[in-house]
DRENDO-932313 format. One record per residue: x, y, z of N, C-alpha, C, O in turn; residue in one letter. Coordinates in steps of 0.001 Angstrom, whole numbers, plus 524288, in hexadecimal, padded with zeros to 5 digits. Each point is the difference from the previous one (the first is absolute). Layout:
XYZXYZXYZXYZA/...
***
This chain:
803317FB5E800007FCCF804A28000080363804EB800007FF43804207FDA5X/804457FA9B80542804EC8055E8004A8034D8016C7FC4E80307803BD80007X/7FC307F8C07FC64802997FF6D7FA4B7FCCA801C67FCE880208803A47FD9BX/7F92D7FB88800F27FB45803407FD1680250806628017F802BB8030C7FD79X/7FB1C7FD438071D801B9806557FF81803AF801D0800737FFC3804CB80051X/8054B7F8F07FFF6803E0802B67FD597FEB8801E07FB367FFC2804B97FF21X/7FF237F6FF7FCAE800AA7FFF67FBB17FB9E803C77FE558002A800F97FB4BX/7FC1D80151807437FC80804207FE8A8020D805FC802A27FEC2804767FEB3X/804607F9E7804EF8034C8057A7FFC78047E800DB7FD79800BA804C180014X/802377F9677FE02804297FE4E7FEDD7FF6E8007D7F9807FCBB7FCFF7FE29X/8062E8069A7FDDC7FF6B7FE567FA3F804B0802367FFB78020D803928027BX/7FFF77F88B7F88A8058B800BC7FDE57FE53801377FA1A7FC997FDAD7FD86X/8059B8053E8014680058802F77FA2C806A87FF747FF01803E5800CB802B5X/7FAF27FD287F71C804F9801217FCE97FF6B805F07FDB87FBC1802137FF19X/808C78001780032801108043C7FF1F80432801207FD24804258008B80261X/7FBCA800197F794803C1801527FBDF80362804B9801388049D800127FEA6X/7F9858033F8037A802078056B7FE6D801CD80199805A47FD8E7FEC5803F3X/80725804347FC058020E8012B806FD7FBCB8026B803A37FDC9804197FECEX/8014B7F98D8052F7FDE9803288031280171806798010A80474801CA8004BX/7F6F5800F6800248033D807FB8017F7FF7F7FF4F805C97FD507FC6A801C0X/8049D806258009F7FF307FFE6805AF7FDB1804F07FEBF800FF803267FC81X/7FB147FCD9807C97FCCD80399801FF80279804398015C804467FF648021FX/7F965806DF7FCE5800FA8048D800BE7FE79801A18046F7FB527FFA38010BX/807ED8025B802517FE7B801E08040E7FC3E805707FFE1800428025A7FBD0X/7FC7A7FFD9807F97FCFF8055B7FDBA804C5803B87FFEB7FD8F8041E7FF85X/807DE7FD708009E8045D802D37FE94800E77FFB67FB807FFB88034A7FC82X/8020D7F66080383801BA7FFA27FAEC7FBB5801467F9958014C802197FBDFX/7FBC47FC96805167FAE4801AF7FE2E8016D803AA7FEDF80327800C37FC73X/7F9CB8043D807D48008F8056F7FED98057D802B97FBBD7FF5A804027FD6DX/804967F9A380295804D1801847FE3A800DD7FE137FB95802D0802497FCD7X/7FA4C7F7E9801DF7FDFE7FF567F94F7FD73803967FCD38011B801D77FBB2X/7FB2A7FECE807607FCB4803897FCA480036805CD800BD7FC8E802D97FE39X/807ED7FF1C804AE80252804C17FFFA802DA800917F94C7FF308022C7FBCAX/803E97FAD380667804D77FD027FBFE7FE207FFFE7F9D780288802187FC7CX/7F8E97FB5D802DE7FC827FF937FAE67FDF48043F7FDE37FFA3800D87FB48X/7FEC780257808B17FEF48074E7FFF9802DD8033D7FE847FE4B803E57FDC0X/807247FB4F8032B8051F802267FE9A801A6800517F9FF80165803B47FD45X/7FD917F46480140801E4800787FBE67FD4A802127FABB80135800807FB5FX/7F9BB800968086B7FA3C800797FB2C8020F806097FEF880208800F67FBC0X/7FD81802A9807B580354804348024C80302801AF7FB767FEA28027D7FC1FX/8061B7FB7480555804497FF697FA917FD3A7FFF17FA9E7FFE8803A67FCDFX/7FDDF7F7A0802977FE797FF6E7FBBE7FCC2804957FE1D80107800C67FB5EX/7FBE780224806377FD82803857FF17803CE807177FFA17FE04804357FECAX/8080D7FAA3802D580441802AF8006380169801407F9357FF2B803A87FCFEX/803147F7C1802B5801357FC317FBB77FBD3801E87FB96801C5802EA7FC9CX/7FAC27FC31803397FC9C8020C7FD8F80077804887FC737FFEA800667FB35X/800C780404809DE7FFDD805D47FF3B80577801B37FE09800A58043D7FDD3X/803827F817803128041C800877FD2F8014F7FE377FAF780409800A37FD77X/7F79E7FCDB8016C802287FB427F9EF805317FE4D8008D803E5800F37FD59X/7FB4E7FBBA80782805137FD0A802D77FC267F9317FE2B7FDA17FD828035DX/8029C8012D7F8277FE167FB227FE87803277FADA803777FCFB7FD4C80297X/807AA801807FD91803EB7FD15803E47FC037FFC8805017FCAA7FCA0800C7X/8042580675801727FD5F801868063B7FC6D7FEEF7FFF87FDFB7FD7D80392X/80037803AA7F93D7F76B7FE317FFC67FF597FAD4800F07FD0C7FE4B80364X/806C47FDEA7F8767FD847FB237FF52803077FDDF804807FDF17FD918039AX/805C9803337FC21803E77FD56805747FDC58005C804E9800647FBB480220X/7FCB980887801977FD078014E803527FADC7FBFE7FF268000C7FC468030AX/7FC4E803E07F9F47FBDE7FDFD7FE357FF8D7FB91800727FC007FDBB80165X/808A6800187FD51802CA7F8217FE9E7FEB57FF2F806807FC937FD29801D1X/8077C8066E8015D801487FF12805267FBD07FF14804297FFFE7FD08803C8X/7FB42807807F9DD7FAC2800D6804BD7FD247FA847FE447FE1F7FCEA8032CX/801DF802597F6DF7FDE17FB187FF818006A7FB9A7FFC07FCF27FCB87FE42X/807CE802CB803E5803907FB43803B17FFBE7FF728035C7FF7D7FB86801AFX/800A9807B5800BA7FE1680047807E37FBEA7FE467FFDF7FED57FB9880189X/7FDDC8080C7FC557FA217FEB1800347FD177FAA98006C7FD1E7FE2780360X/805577FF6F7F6567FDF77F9E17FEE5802E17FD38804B57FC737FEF480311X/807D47FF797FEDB801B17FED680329800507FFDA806468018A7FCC380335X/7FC66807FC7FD037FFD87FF80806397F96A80236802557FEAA8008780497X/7FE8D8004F7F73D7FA5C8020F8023B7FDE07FB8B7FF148021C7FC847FD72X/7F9198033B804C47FBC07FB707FF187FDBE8007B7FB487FE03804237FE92X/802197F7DB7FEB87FD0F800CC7FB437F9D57FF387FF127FDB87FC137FE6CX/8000580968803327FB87800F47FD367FCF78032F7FC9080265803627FD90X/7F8BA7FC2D801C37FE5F803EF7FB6B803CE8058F7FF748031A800CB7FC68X/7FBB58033B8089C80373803D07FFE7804D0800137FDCE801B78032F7FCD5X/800457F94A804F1806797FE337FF95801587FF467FACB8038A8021C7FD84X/7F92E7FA99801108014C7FFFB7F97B7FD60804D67FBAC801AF801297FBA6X/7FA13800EA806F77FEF3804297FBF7802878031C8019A7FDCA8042B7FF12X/8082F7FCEB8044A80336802F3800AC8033B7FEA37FBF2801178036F7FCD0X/8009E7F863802AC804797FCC57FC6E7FEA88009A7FAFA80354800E57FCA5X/7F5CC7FE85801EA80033800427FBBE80106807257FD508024E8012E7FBF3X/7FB008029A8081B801E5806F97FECC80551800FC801D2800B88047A80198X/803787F82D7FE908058C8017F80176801B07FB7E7F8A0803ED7FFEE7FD3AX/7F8B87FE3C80284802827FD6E7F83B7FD188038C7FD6B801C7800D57FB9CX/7F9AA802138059E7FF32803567F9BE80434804F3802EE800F8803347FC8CX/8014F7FE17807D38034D803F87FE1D805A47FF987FEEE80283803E37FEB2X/7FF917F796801CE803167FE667FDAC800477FF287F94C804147FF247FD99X/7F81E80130800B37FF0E7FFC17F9308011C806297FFE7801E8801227FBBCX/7FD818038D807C27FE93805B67FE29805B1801497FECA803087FF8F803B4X/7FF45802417F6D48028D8024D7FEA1800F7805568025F7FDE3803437FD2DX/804627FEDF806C080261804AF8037E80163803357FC757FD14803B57FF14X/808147FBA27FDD6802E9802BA7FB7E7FF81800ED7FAEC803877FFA17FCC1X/7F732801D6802527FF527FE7B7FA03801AF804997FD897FF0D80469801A9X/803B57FA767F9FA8013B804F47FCAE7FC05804337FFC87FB477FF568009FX/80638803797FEC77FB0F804D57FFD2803B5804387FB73804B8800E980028X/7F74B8011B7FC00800D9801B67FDB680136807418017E7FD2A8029D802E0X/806F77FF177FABB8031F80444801F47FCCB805AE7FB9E7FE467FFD47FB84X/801F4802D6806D17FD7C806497FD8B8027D801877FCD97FE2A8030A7FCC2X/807217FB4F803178044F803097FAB57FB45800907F9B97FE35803977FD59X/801797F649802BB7FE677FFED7FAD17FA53805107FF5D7FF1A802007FBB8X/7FE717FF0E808007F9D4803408005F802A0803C77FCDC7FFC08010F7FB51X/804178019380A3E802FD804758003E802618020A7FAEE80045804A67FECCX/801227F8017FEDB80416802CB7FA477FA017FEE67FBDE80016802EA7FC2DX/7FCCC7FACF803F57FD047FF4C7FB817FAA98070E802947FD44802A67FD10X/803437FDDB807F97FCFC804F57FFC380480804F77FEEB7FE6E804097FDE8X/8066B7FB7F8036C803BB803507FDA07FD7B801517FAF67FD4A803D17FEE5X/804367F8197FE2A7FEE57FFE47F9F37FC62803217FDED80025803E87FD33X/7FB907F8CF805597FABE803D17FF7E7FEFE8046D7FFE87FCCE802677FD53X/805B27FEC6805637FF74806A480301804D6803527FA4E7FDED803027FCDFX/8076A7FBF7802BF801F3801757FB9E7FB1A7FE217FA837FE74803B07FD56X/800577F926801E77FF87800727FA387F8D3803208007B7FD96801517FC0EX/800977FF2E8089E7FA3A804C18004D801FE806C9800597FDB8804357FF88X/8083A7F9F3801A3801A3806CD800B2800DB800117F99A7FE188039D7FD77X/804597F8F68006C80324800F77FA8C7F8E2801457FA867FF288030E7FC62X/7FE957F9CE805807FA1E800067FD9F7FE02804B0800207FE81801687FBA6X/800D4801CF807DE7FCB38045B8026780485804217FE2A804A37FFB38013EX/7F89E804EC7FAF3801CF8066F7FEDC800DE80141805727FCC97FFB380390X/80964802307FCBB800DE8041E803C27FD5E80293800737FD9D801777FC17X/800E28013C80A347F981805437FF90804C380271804C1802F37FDC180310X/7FBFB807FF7FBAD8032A803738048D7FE527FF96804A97FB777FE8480091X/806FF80268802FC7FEFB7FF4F806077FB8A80442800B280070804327FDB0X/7FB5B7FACE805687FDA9801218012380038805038045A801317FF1D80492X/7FD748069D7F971802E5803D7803FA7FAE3801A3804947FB918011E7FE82X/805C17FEC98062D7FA48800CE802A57FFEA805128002B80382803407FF7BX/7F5AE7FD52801BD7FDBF806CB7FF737FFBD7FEE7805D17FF797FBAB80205X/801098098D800B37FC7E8023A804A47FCFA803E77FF7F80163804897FF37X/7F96B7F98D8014F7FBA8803DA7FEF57FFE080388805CC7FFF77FE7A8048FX/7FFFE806077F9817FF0D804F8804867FA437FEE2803B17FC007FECA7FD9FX/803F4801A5807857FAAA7FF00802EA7FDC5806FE7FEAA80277804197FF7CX/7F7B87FA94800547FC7E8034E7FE7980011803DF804907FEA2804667FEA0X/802187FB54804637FF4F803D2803C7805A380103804538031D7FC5880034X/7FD95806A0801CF803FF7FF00804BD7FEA67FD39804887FB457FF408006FX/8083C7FE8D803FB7FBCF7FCBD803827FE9D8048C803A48025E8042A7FF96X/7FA6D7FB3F8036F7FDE3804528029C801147FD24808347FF0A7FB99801AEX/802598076D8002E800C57FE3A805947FAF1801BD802957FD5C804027FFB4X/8022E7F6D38035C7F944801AE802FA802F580175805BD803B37FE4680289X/7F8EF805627FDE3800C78023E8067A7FB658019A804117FC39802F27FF93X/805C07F9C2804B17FBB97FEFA803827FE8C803F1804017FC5A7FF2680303X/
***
């Protein structure tokens, strides 16, 4: 009879993959400091079109992450919005103003060269109709 319930308290599981040891609530807190940091960066990185840094940071939070958090819904629809920003191109060429710049140059010479010289325009000052008059109280 004492053998029955062992065996109903008692279960052995095989287990492929290393056990994690458990996070203490410190250690915890200092993961997900840590993961904050690198998101942090990454969002640094960003603003620099520092492409290196982006993905390298990004790789890192989503290494910790899969690895040492519990894997659930949250957890992975974290994993899965840390891979679409890893696809986001940071540095993309962007096209430069030179070329605008010399083609409105242009413009501007060949509308002056088009258009009859007209003389400068000389201003009038028209005389006021009356003198001003001072009011007195």
């Amino acid at each position: 009879n004492s053998l029955a319930t062992l065996k109903h308290a008692v279960v052995i599981r095989r287990v492929d993959q290393p056990i994690q040891p458990l996070l203490t609530p410190l250690q915890h807190h200092y993961l997900i400091e840590n993961i904050q940091l690198q998101l942090n960066l990454a969002a640094w990185a960003v603003i620099n079109r520092n492409e290196k840094i982006y993905n390298r940071v990004l790789s890192q939070a989503e290494k910790q992450i899969a690895e040492q958090l519990k894997q659930s819904d949250a957890t992975m629809a974290l994993l899965s919005g840390i891979a679409a920003l890893k696809t986001i191109d940071v540095a993309p060429q962007v096209p430069t103003v030179d070329g605008s710049l010399r083609a409105v140059e242009r413009a501007v010479i060949n509308s002056e060269k088009a258009q009859p010289s007209m003389p400068p325009a000389t201003p009038t000052m028209k005389k006021p109709d009356s003198t001003p008059q001072v009011i007195s109280s």
